[in-house]
C-alpha positions in Angstrom: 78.1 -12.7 2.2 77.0 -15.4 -0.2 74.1 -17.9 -0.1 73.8 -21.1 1.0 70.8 -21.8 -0.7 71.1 -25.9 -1.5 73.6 -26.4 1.2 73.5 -27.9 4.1 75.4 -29.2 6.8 74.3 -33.0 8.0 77.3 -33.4 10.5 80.4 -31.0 11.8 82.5 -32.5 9.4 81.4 -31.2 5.8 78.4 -30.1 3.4 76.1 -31.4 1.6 75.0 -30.0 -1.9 71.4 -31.4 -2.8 69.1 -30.2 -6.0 66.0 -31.8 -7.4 65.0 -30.6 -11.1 62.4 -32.7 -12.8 62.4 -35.4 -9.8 66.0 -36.2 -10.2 68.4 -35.7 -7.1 71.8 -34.3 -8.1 73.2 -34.7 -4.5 77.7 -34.4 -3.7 79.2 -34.5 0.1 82.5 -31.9 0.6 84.1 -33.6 3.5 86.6 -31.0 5.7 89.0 -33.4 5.8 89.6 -34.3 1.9 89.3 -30.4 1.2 92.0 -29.9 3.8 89.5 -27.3 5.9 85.5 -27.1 6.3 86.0 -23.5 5.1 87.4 -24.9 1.8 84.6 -27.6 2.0 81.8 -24.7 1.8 83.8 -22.9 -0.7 84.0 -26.5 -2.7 80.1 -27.1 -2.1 79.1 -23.6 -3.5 81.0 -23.9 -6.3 79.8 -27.4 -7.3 76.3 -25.7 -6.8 76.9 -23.1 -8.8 77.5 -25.4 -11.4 75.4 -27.3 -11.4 72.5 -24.8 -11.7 74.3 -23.5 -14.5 74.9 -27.0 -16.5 71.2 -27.8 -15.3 70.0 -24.2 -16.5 68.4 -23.0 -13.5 70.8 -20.2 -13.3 71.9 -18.9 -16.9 70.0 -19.7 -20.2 70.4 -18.3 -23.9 67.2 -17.1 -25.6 67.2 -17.2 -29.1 67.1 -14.0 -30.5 68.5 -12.5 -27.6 72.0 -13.1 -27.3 73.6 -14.9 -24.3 72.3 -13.5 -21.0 74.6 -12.9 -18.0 73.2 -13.4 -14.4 74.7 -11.2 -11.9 75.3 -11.9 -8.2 75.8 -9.7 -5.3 78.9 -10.3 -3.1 78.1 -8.5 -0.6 80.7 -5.9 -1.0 79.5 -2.6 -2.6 80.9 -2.3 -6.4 81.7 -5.9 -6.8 79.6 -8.8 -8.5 79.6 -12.4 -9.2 79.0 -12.7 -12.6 78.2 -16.5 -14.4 78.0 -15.6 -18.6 76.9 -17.9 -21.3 78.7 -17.4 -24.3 77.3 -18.4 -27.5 80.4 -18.3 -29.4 81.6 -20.9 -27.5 79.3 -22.1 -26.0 80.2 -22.4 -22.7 79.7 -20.8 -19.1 82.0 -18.8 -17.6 82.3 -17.2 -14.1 84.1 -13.7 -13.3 84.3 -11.3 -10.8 84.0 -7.4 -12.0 84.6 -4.4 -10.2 82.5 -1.1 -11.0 83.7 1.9 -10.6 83.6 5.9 -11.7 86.7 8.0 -13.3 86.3 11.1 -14.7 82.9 10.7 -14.4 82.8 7.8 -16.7 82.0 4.3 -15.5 84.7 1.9 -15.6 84.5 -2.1 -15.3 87.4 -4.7 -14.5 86.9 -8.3 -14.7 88.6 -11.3 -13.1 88.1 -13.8 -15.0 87.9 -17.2 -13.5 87.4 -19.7 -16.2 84.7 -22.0 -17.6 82.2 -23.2 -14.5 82.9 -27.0 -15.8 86.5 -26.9 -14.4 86.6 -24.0 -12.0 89.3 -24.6 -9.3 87.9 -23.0 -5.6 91.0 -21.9 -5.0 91.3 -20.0 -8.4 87.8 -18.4 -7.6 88.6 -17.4 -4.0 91.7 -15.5 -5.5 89.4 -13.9 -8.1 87.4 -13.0 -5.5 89.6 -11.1 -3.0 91.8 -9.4 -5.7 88.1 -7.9 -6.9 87.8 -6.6 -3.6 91.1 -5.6 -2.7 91.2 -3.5 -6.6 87.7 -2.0 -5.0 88.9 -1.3 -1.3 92.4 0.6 -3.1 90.0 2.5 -5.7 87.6 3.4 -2.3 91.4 4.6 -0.4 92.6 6.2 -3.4 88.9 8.9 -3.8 89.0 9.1 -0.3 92.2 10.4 -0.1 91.9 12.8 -3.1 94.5 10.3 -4.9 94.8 9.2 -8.6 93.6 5.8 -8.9 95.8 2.9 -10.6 93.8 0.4 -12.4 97.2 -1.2 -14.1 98.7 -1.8 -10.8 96.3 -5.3 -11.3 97.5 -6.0 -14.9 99.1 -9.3 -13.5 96.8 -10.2 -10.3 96.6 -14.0 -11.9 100.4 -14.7 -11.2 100.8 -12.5 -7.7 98.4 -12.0 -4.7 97.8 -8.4 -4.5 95.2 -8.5 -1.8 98.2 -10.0 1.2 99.8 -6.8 0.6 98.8 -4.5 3.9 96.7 -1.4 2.5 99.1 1.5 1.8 
C-alpha cells in the first residue's frame, strides 16, 4: 500500500531511514521496541521520511509565480490520496488525507487534515488515514445500496474513531 522507498530493514528489530542529497547522509534508526511495535516503527520511519524529503525539497517545492504546489500520493485505496501542501501563507508543509467522491453528479472532496509535517504525530496520521478510508468504504456502501450518503456523520472524526465502528 505505501512505499518503502528509503527504508530498510538492517535487523528484525526496526528500520532504518537513509537519504543522501548533495553528498550528505540524513540517516534515523525506528527501533520496535521504543515505538512499542515494529508496525509503529515502519509507520514512524515513513513518516520521518516523508519529512524529510519535504524539509529537504525533494518532495514539494514553491515556484515563484506559481503558487504553492501540492504533491499527491496514492494510498492504494481507490478515491483516497495522500496529499503533502506547501502553503505560502504560512509557509509551511502540511500533510492531509482527502477523499473524492461524486454527488449529484458533482465532485465532492473531504480532507483530514493532519497538521504541519515538522510535528506530525504517527499515530495522528494513522487515524487520518483510516477515517479517510472508512468515510470512502461508507460513501462506496451507501451507492451501492441505493442510499443517501452522509458526509456530516464525520464532522468530528478528530475527537472519535469512526472507522472501529463495524460497517452498518
Amino acid at each position: 500500500m505505501l512505499d518503502n522507498k528509503h527504508i530498510t530493514q538492517p535487523d528484525e528489530h526496526g528500520y532504518q531511514v537513509r537519504i543522501v542529497r548533495d553528498k550528505k547522509e540524513y540517516s534515523r534508526y525506528f527501533s520496535g521496541r521504543q515505538w512499542g511495535s515494529k508496525r509503529k516503527a515502519l509507520e514512524g520511519a515513513r513518516n520521518w521520511r516523508d519529512q524529510m524529503l519535504v524539509s529537504l525539497g525533494s518532495v514539494n517545492k514553491y515556484l515563484p509565480g506559481k503558487g504553492a504546489i501540492a504533491t499527491k500520493k496514492t494510498t492504494g485505496v481507490r478515491g483516497v490520496s495522500k496529499t503533502v501542501r506547501f502553503d505560502k501563507r504560512r509557509n509551511g508543509t502540511y500533510l492531509s488525507y482527502s477523499v473524492h467522491w461524486r454527488e449529484n453528479g458533482k465532485a465532492k472532496t473531504k480532507s483530514f487534515y493532519v497538521g504541519s509535517v515538522k510535528n506530525i504525530d504517527p499515530d495522528k496520521e494513522f487515524h487520518a488515514f483510516l477515517t479517510a478510508v472508512r468515510f470512502r468504504r461508507e460513501y462506496e456502501l451507501a451507492k451501492a445500496n441505493g442510499d443517501e450518503f452522509h458526509s456530516e456523520r464525520f464532522k468530528l472524526w478528530r475527537t472519535k474513531r469512526l472507522y472501529e465502528e463495524p460497517f452498518q
